[in-house]
C-alpha positions in Angstrom: 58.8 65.2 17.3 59.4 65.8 13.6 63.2 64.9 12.4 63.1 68.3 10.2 64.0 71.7 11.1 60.5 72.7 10.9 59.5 72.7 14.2 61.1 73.2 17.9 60.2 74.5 21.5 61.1 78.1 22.0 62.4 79.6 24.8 58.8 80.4 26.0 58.1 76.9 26.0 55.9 76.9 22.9 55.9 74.8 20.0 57.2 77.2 17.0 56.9 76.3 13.3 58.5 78.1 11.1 59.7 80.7 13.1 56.1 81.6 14.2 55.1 80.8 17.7 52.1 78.6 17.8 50.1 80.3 20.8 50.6 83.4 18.7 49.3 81.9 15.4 46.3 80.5 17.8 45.5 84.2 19.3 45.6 86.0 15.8 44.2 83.5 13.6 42.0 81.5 15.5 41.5 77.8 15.7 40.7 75.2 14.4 43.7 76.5 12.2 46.1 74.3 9.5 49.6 75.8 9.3 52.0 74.7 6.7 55.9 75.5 6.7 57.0 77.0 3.5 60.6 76.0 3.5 59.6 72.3 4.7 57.9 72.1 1.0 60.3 73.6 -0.9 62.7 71.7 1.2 61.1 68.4 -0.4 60.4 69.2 -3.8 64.1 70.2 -4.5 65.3 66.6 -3.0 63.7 64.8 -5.5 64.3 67.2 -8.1 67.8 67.5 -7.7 68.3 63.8 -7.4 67.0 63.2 -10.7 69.0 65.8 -12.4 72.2 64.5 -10.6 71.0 60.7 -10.6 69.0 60.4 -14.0 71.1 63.3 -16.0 67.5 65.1 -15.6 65.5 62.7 -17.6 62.6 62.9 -15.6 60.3 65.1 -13.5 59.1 65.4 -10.4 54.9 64.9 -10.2 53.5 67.2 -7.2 50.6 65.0 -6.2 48.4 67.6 -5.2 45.4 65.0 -3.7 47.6 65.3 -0.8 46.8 69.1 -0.4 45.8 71.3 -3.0 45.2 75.2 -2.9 46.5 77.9 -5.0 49.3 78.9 -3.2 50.7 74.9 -3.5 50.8 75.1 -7.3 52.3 78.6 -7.4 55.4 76.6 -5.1 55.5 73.7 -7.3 55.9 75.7 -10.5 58.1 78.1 -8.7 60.3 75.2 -8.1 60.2 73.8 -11.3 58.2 70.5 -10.4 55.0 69.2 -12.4 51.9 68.0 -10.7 49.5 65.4 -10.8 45.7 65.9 -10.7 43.2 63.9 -9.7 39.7 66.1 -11.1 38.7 68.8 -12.9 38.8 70.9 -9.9 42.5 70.3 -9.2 43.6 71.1 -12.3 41.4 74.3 -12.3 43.1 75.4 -9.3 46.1 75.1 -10.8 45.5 77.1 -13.6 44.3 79.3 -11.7 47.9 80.1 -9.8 49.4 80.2 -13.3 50.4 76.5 -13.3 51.6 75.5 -17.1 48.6 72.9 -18.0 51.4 71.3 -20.1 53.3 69.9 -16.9 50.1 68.5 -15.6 49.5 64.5 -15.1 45.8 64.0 -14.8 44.4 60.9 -13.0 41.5 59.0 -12.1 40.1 55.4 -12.3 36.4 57.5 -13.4 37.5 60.7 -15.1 33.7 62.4 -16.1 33.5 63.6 -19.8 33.1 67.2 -18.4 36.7 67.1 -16.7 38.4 65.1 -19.9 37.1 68.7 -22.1 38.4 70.8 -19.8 41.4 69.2 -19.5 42.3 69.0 -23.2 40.8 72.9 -23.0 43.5 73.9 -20.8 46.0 72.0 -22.7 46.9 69.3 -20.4 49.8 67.8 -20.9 49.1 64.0 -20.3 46.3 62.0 -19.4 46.4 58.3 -17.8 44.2 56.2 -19.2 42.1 53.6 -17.0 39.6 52.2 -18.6 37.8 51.8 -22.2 35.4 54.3 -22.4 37.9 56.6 -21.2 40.2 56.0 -24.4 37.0 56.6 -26.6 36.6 59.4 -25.3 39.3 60.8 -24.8 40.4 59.8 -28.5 37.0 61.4 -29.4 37.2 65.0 -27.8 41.1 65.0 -29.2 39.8 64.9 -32.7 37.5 67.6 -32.1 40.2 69.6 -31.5 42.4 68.8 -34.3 45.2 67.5 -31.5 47.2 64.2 -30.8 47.2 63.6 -26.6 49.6 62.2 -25.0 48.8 59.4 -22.6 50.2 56.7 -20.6 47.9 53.4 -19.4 48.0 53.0 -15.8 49.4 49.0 -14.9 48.6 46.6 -12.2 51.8 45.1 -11.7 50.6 43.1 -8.9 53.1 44.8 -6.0 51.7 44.5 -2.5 53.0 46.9 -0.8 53.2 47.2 3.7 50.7 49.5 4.6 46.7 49.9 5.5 44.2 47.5 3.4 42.6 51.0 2.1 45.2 52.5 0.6 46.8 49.4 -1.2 46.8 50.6 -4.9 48.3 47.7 -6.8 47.1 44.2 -5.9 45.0 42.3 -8.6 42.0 43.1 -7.7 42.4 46.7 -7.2 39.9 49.3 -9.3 42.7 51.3 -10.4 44.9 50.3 -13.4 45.1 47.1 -15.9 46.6 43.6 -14.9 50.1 42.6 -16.3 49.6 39.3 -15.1 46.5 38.1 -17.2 47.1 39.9 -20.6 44.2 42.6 -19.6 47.3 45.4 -19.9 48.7 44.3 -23.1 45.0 43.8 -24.6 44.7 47.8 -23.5 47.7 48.7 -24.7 46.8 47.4 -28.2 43.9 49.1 -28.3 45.2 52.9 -27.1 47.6 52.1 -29.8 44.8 51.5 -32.5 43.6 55.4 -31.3 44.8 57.7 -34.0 44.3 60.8 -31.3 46.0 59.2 -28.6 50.1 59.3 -28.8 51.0 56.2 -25.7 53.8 57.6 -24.0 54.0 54.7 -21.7 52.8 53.0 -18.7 52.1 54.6 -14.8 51.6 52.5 -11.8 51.4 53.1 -8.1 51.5 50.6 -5.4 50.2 52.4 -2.1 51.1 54.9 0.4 53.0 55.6 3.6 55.6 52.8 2.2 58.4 52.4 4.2 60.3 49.1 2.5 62.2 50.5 -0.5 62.0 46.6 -1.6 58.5 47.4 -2.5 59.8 50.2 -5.0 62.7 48.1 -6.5 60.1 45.0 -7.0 57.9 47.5 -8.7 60.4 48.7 -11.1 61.7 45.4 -12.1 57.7 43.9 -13.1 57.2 47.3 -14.9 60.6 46.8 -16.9 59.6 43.5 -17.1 55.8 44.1 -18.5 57.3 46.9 -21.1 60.1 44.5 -22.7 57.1 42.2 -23.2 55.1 44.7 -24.7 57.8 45.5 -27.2 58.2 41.9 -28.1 54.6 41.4 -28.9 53.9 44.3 -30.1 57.2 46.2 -31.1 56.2 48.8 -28.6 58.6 50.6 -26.5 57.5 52.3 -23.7 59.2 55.8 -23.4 57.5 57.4 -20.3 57.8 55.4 -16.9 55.7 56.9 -14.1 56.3 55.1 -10.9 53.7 56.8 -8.6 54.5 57.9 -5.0 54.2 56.4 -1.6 56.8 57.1 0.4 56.3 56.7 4.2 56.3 59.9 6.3 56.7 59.8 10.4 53.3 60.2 12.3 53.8 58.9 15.6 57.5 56.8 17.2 55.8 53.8 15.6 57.3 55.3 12.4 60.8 55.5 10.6 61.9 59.1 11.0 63.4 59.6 8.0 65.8 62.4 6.8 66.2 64.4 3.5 69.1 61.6 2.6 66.6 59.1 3.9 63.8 60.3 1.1 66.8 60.8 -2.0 67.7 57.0 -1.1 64.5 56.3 -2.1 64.6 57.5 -4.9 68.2 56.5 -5.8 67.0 53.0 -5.4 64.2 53.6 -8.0 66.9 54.9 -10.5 69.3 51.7 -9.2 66.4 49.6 -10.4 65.3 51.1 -13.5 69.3 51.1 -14.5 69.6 47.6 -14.0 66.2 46.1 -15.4 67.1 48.5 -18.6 70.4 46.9 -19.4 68.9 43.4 -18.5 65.9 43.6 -20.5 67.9 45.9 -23.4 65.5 48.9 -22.9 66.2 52.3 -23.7 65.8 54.7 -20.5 62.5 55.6 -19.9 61.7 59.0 -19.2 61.5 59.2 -15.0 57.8 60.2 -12.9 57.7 59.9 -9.6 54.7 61.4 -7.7 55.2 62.3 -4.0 52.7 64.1 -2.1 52.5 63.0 1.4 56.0 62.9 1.6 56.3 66.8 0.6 53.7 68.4 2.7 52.7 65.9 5.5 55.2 66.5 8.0 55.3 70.3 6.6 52.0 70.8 8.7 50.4 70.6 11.8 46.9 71.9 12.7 45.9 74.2 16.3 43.0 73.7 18.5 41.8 75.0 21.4 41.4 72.7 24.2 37.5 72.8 25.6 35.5 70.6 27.6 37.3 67.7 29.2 35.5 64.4 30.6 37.1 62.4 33.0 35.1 58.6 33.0 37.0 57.1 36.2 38.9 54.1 35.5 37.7 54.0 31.8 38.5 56.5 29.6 39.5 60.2 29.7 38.4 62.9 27.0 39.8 65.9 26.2 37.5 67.6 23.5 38.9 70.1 21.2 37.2 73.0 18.7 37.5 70.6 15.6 37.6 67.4 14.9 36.5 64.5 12.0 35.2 67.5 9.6 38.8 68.9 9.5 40.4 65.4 9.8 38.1 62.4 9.5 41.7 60.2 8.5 41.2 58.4 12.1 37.2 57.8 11.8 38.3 56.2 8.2 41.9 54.6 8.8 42.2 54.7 12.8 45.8 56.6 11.8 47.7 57.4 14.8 48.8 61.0 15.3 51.2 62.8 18.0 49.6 65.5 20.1 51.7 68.4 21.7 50.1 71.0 23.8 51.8 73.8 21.9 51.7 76.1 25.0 52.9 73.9 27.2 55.5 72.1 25.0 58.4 71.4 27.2 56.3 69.8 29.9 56.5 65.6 30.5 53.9 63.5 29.5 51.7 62.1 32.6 48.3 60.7 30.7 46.9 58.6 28.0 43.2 60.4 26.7 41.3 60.0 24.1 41.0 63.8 21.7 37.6 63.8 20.7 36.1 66.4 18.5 32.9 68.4 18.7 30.9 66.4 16.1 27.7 64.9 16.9 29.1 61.3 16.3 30.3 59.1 18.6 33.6 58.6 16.3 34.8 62.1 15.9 38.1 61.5 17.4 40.9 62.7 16.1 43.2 59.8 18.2 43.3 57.3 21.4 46.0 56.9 24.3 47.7 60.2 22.9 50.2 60.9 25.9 50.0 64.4 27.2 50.5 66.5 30.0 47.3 67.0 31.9 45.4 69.2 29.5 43.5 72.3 30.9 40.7 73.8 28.8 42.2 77.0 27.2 45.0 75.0 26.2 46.9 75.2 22.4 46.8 71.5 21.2 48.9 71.1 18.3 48.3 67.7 16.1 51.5 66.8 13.8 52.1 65.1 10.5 48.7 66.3 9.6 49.8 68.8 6.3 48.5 65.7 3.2 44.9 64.8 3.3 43.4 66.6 6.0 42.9 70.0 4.4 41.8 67.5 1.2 39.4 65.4 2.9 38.1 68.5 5.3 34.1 68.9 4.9 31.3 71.3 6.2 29.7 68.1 8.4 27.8 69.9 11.0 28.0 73.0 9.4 31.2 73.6 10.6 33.8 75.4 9.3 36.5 74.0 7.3 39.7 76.0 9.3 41.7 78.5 7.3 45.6 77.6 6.2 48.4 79.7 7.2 51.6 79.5 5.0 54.4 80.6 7.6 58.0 81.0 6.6 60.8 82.7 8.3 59.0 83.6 11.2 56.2 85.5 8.6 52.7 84.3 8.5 50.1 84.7 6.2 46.5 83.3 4.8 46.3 80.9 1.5 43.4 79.6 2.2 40.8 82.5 3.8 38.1 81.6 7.0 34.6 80.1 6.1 32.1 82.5 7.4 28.3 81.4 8.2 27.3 82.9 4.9 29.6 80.8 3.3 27.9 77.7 4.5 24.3 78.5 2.7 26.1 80.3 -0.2 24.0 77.8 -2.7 21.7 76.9 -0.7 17.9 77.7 -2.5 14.9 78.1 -0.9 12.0 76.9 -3.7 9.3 79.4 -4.2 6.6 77.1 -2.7 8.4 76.8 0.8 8.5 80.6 1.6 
């Protein structure tokens, strides 16, 4: 189980999160149902803020990546806790605004940002924009002097890190689609040329080298090419870099195949990262760069779990064993795409042994909807309250309609309190824009 506070077995033998009894949050809010821990998040954003204020005398921030779960309730946390975000589209940042979020504390990404998104960003004031590619300087450069304003921007870098973890969610390598080489000139070329923009203000460089990182040697490496790259740059050019954002990454425990790390465990990593940047700026005789680190996973994945109900189970002797639950790939498609392992707890039978290896399969008409293989459980009954762990970054995110089935609510518990930030799908909400043409009634 989780290494945090957030969740235990009560004395009913249920899994509780929170404070809130899961078979409870099962019988009043239904399933398939995400819950998130509100003092797990908070938890996390202060770690990494408070160890740049006490390890980088506050010259820096902490980026919220909000691809990992975004809903209006998340921004109204982050900005409660003073932390900026990252957004990845034009719909993030919209829900952030909507909660209130301060536009000018927003990082917005992307390796294909659309014209429509790069207006409403510098509408809503953004505060900086990475660039990654051409067109995207042009325009941006274009639509800032419409608006009489100089944006700030930093150039997302390759610096060629390969970091441990799946082939699909390596960010960094050469031959990568996000970001601009440091190894063949293709960054310094760009760099030149956002510096030619007059309504473009380069505040420095952004890279990120993967996710669910484990090896803080990956981090440290990445520091030392950026520091590297940038005193380059400001011998070629006489260019100093004055922003550095260093992405996210960090590794978060799914399954006992993972590190279980702690809240001293996360701030190491992070005190490495300032280690690194300390060192490579007295070697290279660099000024401090101003500090962005970007965790998402690492704030809300282990902050959530999601419920199901336990249906139909098939038992294919000497083969395989299923044990089919009320969702499945629409609300987390991560093992159809990644095969990620999860660990699976029947939350009303918690304190019971293990005694069988099945196979969860979900209730989409595919023959991968599974949400996991050899998951060791009691032997599950249909009725059961199957609680899936680790699951609070991307599933929400990546959730879809497929089937026409719902995408489950989120519950925000805290202190035992439970309450809705993301409201049930009902049937009408599934045909809401659907149009029947004239000619076909």
């Amino acid at each position: 189980m989780n290494t945090r506070e957030t969740l235990k077995v009560n004395e009913k033998g249920h899994l509780e999160i929170g404070g809130c009894d899961c078979v409870d949050l099962a019988n009043k809010f239904g399933t398939p149902l995400y819950v998130f821990d509100e003092a797990y998040i908070r938890s996390m954003m202060r770690v990494y803020r408070d160890t740049i204020e006490k390890e980088y005398a506050g010259n820096g921030m902490v980026l919220y990546a909000s691809k990992a779960f975004s809903c209006e309730a998340i921004y109204a946390i982050a900005r409660q806790e003073k932390v900026g975000v990252d957004v990845v589209s034009g719909g993030e940042l919209y829900t952030a605004v909507q909660a209130g979020f301060d536009a000018k504390n927003a990082y917005m990404h992307g390796n294909n940002k659309l014209p429509r998104e790069i207006s409403y960003a510098l509408d809503c004031g953004i505060g900086t924009i990475v660039l990654d590619a051409y067109t995207e300087a042009d325009l941006v450069d274009e639509e800032a002097k419409k608006r009489g304003i100089v944006q700030d921007v930093l150039i997302r870098i390759n610096p060629g890190v390969e970091a441990h973890t799946h082939a699909y969610v390596q960010t960094a390598t050469t031959d990568s689609k996000f970001g601009f080489s440091t190894q063949d000139g293709t960054a310094q070329s760009f760099t030149s040329y956002v510096l030619s923009k007059k309504n473009l203000n380069l505040k420095g460089y952004h890279c990120h080298i993967g996710s669910q990182i484990f090896e803080k040697q990956s981090f440290v490496l990445a520091v030392e090419k950026n520091l590297r790259f940038i005193a380059q740059i400001k011998d070629a050019l006489g260019y100093e870099a004055q922003t550095l954002n260093l992405g996210g990454g960090f590794g978060i425990w799914y399954t006992d195949e993972d590190a279980k790390i702690d809240v001293n465990g996360y701030k190491g990593y992070l005190q490495a990262l300032i280690q690194a940047v300390n060192v490579g700026c007295e070697q290279y005789s660099l000024k401090k760069p101003y500090l962005l680190i970007e965790p998402g996973r690492s704030i809300v994945g282990e902050a959530g779990i999601t419920l199901y109900t336990v249906g139909a189970i098939k038992d294919i002797p000497n083969v395989k064993k299923y044990v089919a639950i009320d969702g499945g790939m629409f609300d987390n498609p991560r093992y159809a795409l990644y095969q990620s392992k999860y660990t699976a707890i029947l939350a009303n039978r918690a304190n019971e042994a293990p005694c069988e290896l099945v196979s969860v399969a979900g209730k989409c008409c595919e023959s991968g909807d599974l949400i996991g293989v050899n998951l060791n459980l009691p032997k599950a009954q249909s009725g059961d309250i199957m609680a899936i762990l680790s699951t609070g970054a991307y599933n929400y995110s990546m959730a879809s309609n497929y089937n026409r089935n719902f995408i489950p609510p989120v519950v925000l518990v805290n202190e035992g309190n439970a309450e809705y930030i993301v409201k049930p799908q009902t049937y009408s909400d599934l045909v809401r824009n659907d149009v029947i043409p004239d000619r076909l009634k």
